[in-house]
C-alpha positions as CSV (number, residue, x, y, z in Angstrom):
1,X,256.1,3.5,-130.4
2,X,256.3,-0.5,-129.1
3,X,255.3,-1.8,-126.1
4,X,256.8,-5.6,-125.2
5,X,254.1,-8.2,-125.4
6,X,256.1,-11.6,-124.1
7,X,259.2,-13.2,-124.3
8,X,259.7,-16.6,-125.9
9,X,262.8,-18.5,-123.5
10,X,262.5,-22.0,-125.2
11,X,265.8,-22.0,-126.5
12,X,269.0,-23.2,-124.7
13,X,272.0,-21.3,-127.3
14,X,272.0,-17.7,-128.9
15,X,268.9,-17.5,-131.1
16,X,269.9,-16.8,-135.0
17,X,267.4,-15.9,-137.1
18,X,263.7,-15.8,-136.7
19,X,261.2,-15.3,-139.4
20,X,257.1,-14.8,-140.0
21,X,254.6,-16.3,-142.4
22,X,250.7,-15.1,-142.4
23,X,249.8,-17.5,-139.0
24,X,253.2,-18.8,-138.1
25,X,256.6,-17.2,-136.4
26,X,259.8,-19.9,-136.6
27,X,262.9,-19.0,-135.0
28,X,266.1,-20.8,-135.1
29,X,269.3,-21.5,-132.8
30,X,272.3,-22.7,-131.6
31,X,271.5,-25.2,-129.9
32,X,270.6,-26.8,-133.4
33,X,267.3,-27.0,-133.3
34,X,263.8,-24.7,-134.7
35,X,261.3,-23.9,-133.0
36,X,257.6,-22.9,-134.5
37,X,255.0,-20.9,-132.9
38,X,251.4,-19.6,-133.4
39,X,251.2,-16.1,-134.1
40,X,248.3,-15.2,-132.1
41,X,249.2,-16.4,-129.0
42,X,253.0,-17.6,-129.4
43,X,252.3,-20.9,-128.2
44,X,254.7,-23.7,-129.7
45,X,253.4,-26.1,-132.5
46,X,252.7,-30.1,-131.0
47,X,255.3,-30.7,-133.4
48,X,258.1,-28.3,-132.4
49,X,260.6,-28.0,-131.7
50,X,262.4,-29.3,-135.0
51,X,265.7,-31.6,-134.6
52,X,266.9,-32.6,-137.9
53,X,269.9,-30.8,-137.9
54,X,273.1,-31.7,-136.3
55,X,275.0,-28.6,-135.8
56,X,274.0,-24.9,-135.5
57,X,271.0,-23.8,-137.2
58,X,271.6,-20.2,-138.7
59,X,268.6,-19.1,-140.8
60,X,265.5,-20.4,-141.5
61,X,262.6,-18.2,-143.4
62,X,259.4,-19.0,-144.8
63,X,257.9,-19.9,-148.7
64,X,255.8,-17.2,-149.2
65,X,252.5,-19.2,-148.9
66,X,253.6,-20.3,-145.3
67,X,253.3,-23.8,-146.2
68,X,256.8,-24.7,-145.8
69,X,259.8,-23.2,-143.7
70,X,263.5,-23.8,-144.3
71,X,266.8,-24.0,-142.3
72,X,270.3,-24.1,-143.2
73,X,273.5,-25.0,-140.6
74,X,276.7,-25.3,-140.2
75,X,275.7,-29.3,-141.0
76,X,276.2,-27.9,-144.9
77,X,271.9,-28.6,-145.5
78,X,269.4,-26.6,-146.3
79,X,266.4,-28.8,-145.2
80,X,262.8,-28.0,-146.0
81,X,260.0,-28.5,-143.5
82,X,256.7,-28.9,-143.9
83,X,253.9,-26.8,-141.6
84,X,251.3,-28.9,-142.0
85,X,253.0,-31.7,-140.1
86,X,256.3,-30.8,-139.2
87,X,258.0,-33.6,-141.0
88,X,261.0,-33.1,-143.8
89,X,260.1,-32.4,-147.3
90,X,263.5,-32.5,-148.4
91,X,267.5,-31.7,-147.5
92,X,269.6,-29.8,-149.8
93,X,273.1,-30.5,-149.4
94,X,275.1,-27.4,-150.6
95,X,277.6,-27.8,-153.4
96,X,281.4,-28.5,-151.4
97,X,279.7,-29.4,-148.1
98,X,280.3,-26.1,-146.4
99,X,278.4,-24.7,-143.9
100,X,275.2,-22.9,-144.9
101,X,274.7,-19.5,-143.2
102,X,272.0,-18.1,-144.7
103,X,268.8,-19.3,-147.0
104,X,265.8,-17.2,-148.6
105,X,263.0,-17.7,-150.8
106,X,262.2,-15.8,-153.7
107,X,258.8,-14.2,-152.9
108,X,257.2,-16.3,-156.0
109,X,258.3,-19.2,-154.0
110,X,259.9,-20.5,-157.8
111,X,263.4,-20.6,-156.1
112,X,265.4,-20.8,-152.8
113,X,269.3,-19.3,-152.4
114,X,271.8,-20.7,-149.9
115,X,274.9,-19.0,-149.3
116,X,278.5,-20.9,-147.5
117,X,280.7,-20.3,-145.3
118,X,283.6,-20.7,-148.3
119,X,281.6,-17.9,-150.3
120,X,279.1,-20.7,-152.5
121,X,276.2,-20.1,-153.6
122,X,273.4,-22.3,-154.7
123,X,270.4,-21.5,-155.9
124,X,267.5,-24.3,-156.2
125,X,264.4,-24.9,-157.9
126,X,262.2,-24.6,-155.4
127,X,259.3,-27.0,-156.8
128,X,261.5,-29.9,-157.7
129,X,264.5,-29.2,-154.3
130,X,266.8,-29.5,-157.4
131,X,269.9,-27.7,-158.2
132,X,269.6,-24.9,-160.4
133,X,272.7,-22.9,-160.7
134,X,275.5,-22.4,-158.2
135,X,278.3,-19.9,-158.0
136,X,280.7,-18.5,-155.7
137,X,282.6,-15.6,-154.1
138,X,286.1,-16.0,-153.2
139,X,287.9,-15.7,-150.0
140,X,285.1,-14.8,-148.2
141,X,281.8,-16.2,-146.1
142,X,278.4,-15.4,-147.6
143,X,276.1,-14.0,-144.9
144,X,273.2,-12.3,-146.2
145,X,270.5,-13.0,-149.0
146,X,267.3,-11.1,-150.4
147,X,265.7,-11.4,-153.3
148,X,263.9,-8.4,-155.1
149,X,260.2,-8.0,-155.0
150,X,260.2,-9.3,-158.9
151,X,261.7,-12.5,-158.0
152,X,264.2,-12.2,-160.9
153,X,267.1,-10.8,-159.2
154,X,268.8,-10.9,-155.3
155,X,271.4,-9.5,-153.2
156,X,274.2,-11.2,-151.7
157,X,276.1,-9.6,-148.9
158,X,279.9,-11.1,-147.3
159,X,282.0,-10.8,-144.5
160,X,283.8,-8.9,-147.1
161,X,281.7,-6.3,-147.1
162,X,280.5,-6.4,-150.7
163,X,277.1,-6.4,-151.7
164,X,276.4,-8.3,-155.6
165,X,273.1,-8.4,-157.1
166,X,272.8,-11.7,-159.2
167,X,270.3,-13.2,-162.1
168,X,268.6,-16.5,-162.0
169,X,271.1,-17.8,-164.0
170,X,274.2,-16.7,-161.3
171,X,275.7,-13.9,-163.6
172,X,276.9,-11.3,-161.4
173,X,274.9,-8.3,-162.5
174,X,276.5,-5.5,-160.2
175,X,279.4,-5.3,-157.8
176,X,279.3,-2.8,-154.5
177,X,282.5,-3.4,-153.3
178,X,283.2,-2.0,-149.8
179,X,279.6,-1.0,-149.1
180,X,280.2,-1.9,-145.4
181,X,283.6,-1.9,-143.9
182,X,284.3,-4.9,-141.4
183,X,281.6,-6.8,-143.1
184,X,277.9,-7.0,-144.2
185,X,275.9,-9.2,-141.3
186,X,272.4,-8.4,-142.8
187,X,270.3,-7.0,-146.2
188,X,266.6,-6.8,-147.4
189,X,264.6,-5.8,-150.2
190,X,261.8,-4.1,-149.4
191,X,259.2,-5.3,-151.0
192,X,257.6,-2.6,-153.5
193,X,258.4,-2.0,-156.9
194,X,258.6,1.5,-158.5
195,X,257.9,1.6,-162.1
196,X,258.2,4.5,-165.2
197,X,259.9,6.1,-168.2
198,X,261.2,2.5,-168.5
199,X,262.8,2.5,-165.6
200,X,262.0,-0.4,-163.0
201,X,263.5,0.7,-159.5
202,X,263.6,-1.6,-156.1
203,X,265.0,0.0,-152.2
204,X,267.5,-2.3,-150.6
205,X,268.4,-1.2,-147.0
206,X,271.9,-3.4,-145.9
207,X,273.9,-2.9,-142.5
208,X,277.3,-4.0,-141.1
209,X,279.6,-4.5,-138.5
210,X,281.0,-0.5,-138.8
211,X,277.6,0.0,-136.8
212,X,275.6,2.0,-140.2
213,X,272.5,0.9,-141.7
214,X,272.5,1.9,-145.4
215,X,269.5,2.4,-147.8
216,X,270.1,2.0,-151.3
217,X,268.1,2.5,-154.7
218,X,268.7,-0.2,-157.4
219,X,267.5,1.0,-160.6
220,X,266.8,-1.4,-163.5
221,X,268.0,0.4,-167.1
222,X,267.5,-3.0,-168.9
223,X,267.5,-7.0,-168.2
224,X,271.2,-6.8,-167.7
225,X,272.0,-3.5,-166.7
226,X,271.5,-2.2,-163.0
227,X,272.6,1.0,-161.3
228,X,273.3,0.9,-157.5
229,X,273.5,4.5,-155.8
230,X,273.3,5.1,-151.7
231,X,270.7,7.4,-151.0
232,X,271.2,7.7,-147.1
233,X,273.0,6.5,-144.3
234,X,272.2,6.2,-140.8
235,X,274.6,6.5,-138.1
236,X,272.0,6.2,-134.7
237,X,273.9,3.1,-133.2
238,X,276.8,2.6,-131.6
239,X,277.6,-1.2,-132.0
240,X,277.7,-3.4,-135.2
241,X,274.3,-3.5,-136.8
242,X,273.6,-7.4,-137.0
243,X,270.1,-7.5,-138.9
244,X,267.2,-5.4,-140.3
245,X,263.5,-5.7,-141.7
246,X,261.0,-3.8,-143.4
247,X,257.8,-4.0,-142.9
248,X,255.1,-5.6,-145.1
249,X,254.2,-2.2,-146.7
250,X,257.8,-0.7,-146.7
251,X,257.1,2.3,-144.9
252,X,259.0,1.1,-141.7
253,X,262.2,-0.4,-141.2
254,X,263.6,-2.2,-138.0
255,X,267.8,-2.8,-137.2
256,X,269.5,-2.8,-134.3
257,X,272.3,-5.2,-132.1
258,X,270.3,-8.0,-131.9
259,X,270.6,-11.2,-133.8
260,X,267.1,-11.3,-135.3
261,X,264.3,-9.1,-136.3
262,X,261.4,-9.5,-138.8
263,X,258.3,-8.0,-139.3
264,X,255.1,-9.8,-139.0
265,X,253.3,-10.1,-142.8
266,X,249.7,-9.4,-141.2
267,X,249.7,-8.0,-138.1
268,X,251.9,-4.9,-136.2
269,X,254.2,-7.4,-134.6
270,X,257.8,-7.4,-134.5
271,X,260.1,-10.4,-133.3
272,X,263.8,-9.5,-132.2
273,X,266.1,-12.6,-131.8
274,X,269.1,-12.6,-129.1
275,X,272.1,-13.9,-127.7
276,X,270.7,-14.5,-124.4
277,X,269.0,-17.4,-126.1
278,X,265.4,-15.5,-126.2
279,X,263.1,-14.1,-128.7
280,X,261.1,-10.5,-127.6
281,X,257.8,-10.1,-129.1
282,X,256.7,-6.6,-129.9
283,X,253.7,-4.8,-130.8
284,X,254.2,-1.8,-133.1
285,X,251.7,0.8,-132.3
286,X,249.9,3.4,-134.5
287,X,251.0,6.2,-132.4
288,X,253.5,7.4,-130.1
289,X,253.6,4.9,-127.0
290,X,251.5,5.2,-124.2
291,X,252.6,5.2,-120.6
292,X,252.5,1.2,-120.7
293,X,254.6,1.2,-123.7
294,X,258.3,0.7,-124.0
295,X,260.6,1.5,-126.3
296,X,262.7,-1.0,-128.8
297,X,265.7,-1.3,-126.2
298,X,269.0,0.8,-127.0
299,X,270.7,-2.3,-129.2
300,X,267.0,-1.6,-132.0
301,X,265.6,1.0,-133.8
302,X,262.7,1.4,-135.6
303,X,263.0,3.7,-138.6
304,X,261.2,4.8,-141.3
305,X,262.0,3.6,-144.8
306,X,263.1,7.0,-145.8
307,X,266.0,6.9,-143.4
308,X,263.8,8.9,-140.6
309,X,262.7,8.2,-137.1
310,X,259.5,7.1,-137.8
311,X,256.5,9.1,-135.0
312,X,254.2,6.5,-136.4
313,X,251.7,8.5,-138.3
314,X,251.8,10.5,-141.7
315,X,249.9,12.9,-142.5
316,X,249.1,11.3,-146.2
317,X,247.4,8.6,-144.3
318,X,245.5,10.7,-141.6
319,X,242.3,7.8,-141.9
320,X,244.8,5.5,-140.3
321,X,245.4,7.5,-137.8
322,X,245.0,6.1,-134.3
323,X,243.7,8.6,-131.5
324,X,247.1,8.9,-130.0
325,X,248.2,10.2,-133.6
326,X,245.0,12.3,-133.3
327,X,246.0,13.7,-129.7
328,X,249.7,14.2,-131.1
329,X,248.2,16.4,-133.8
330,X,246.3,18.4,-131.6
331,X,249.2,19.7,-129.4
332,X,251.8,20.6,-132.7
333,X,248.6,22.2,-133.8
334,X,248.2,24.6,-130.8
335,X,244.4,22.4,-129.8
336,X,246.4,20.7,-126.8
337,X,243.3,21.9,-124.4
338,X,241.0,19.7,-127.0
339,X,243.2,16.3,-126.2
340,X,240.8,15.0,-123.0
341,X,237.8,15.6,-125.1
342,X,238.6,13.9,-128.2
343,X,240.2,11.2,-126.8
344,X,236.7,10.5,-124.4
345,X,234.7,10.9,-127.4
346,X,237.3,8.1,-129.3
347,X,238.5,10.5,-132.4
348,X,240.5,8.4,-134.8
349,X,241.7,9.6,-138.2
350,X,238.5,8.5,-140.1
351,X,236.3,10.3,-137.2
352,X,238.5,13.7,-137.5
353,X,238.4,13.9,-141.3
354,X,234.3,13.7,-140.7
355,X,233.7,16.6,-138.4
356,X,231.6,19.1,-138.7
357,X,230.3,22.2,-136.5
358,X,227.1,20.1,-135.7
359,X,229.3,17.3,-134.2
360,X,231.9,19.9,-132.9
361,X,229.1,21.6,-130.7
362,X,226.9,18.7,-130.4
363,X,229.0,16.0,-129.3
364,X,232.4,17.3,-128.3
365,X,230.2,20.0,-126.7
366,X,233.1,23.0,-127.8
367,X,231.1,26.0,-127.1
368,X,233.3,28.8,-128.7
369,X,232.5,29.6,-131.9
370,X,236.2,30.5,-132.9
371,X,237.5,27.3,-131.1
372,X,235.3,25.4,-133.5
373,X,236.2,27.3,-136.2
374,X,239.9,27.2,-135.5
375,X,239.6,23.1,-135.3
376,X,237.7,22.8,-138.7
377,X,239.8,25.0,-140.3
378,X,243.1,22.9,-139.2
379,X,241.6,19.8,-140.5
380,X,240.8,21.1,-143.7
381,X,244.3,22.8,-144.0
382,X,245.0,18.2,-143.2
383,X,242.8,17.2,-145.9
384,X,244.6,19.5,-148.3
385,X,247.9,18.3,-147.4
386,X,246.7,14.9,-147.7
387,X,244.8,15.2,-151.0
388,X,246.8,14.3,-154.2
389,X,246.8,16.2,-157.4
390,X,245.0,13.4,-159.3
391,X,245.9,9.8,-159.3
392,X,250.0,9.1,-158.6
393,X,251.1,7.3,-162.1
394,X,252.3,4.4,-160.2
395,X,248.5,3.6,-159.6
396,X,247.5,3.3,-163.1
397,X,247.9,-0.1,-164.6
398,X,250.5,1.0,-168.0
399,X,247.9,-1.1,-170.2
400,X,244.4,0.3,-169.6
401,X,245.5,3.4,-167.4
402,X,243.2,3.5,-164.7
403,X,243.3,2.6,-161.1
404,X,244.1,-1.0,-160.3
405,X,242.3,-3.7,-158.1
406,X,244.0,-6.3,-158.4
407,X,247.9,-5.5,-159.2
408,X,250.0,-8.1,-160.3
409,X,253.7,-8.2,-160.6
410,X,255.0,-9.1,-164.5
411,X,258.5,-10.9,-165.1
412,X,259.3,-7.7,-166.8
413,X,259.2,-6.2,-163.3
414,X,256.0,-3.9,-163.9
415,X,253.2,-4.1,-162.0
416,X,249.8,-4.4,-164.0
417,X,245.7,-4.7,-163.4
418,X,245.5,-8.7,-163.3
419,X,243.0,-9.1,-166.3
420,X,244.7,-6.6,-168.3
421,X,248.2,-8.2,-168.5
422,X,246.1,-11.6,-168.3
423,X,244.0,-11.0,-171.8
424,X,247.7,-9.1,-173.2
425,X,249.7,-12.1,-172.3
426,X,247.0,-14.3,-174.1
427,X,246.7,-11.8,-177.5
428,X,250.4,-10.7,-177.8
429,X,252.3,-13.9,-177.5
430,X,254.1,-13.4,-174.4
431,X,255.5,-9.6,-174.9
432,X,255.9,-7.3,-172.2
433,X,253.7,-3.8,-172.6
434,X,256.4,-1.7,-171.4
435,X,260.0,-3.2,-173.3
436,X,258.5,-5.6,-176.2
437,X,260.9,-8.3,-175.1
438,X,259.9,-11.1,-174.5
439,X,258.7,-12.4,-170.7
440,X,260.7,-15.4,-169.9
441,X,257.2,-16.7,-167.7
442,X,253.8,-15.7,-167.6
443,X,253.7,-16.0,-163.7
444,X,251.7,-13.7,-162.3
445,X,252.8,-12.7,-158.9
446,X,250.3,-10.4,-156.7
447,X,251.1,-7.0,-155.8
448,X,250.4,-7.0,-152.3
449,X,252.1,-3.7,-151.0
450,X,250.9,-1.5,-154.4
451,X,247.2,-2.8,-153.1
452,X,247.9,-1.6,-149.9
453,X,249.2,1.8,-151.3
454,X,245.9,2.6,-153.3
455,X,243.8,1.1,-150.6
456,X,245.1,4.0,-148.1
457,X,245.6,6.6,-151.1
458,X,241.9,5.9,-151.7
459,X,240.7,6.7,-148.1
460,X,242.7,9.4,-148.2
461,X,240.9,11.2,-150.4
């Protein structure tokens, strides 16, 4: 499933948080300092490590264009780095001077949220580092942040054990009280948006010190109104659950005892963060592991978003397949005797989905006639399974009704084809298509994750 590709040992205290951009991995620590990486070969940044903090640093996490990375400590700052140079854009000092545990942007990048160690919350403008809004929780430490894919909303979780979803303007939208006993210690949004019958509906996953990692489903009924409701829980570990992360396209989810995790934005890497003061680097493979591979040790697990072990393939994406997927196949399928031969003749996904008996015969040089038939008969039985009765609603832009290209997120919380929203926000003053009320901006944030969706529903078919 992973195999370990190196261990970072630069820092000298129990490492905190760690994050990824597009090119970048940042990781934070004890021992009050951040350290910055390139993601291709993990070597350190001339500029890092980065020592503007005086105590503990406990999170840091990147804007969503990479350009900047921030990190909050027990020094009550949030300060803001720049990664073009390393130097300090700003430093937010939180409202009461408490100690800042944890920071996030919102993916538009229009705000950043800090939470305290005396249960404040602030929540900054982003483009100006000014003070927005601030709130609080009382009698108790606020230790996890996300925001929702839209940007309009996030999640605060507390040593409490509450989870509260909040609005831009700090009004407490929805209380979860006792969603983890002992305390929450980690939550995330992942990051697509499911949208119809005027409902708008986001996946939160959240875990805890009672050792359970919970998946939720927040559905929006209107711009004030949100229903929470637990759709699974897993119960696989056997110590508290510090931190989780999905992955880019949602479909996989990573928690475990470890301090850190996060999923690399663009490529199948996975960083876990430690209290023996190191960071493990892993690479997430398509399939099941070879015999070089290792496994996530006991204290992580890789899941998939639907509260499953995840075997690292599925069957409505068999193009993506990778030949161990391919080989995997083969055996459940009864074709075990075949595995040697496709895997010398290098049969992925795309290359099964395109035989024929000419190649079968030809090429993989299967001489039975039944054998061949038997094999083209199970991957059409695969392509059946994997074809969709017409396009999946949540593909069509709500405007024109046909297949996006370019999807865009709306403040509404929809998802629309770029020029269509584009030429309705220019003739309709503003409205959104799907409620009529008004959109409080006309940003236009891209829909990275639907893209992906009809990308592989596309080769799928």
């Amino acid at each position: 499933m992973v195999s370990l590709i190196c261990t970072l040992q630069d820092h000298r205290d129990d490492v905190n948080s760690c994050a990824f951009s597009a090119q970048l991995l940042a990781t934070c620590s004890g021992d009050k300092t951040v350290r910055v990486y390139n993601s291709r070969d993990f070597s350190e940044l001339a500029f890092s490590p980065l020592t503007g903090h005086g105590y503990s640093v406990h999170c840091c996490c990147f804007s969503a264009c990479g350009q900047f990375l921030a990190s909050c400590s027990t020094d009550a700052t949030t300060v803001i780095w720049s990664m073009a140079t390393g130097e300090i854009e700003a430093v937010l000092e939180h409202p009461g001077r408490s100690p800042v545990r944890i920071c996030a942007f919102s993916p538009d990048s229009a705000h950043l949220v800090s939470g305290g160690s005396d249960g404040t919350l602030a929540l900054w403008d982003f483009p100006s580092k000014q003070l927005h809004r601030h709130g609080s929780v009382k009698d108790t430490t606020i230790v996890a942040c996300s925001f929702s894919p839209c940007s309009q909303v996030f999640v605060t979780g507390s040593t409490y054990g509450d989870l509260r979803l909040w609005d831009l303007d700090m009004n407490q939208l929805h209380a979860e009280k006792n969603a983890h006993d002992l305390g929450v210690t980690c939550c995330t949004f992942a990051p697509g948006i499911l949208s119809g019958s005027q409902i708008v509906q986001f996946h939160l996953a959240s875990c805890g010190q009672d050792s359970l990692l919970k998946l939720w489903v927040m559905n929006k009924l209107s711009s004030r109104a949100y229903r929470m409701q637990l759709l699974h829980t897993l119960t696989g570990q056997s110590a508290p659950v510090l931190s989780c992360s999905y992955s880019s396209d949602g479909q996989l989810l990573v928690s475990g005892y470890v301090t850190a995790c996060s999923f690399s934005p663009t490529s199948p890497l996975i960083a876990t963060g430690s209290m023996d003061n190191t960071v493990n680097i892993w690479r997430v493979e398509d399939g099941c592991s070879g015999h070089d591979g290792k496994s996530l040790p006991e204290e992580s697990a890789l899941t998939s978003s639907q509260g499953t072990t995840s075997a690292g393939r599925s069957k409505l994406l068999v193009a993506d397949w990778s030949e161990e997927d391919v080989s995997v196949w083969l055996v459940e399928e009864g074709l075990g005797g075949l595995v040697d031969r496709f895997k010398a003749n290098n049969i992925d996904g795309t290359e099964l989905l395109s035989l024929t008996k000419e190649t079968l015969a030809s090429e993989l040089h299967i001489e039975s006639v039944g054998l061949r038939s038997k094999v083209l008969r199970k991957v059409e039985e695969l392509k059946s399974e994997s074809l969709c009765s017409g396009i999946p609603d949540e593909f069509l832009c709500p405007i024109t009704r046909e297949l996006m290209r370019e999807p865009v997120i709306a403040a509404d919380g929809y998802s629309y084809e770029r020029e269509a929203i584009e030429s309705w926000i220019h003739t309709k003053n503003r409205s959104s298509p799907m409620t009529n009320l008004p959109l409080l901006t006309t940003l236009l944030t891209p829909n990275h994750t639907l893209k992906m969706a009809i990308a592989r529903w596309k080769t799928s078919q």
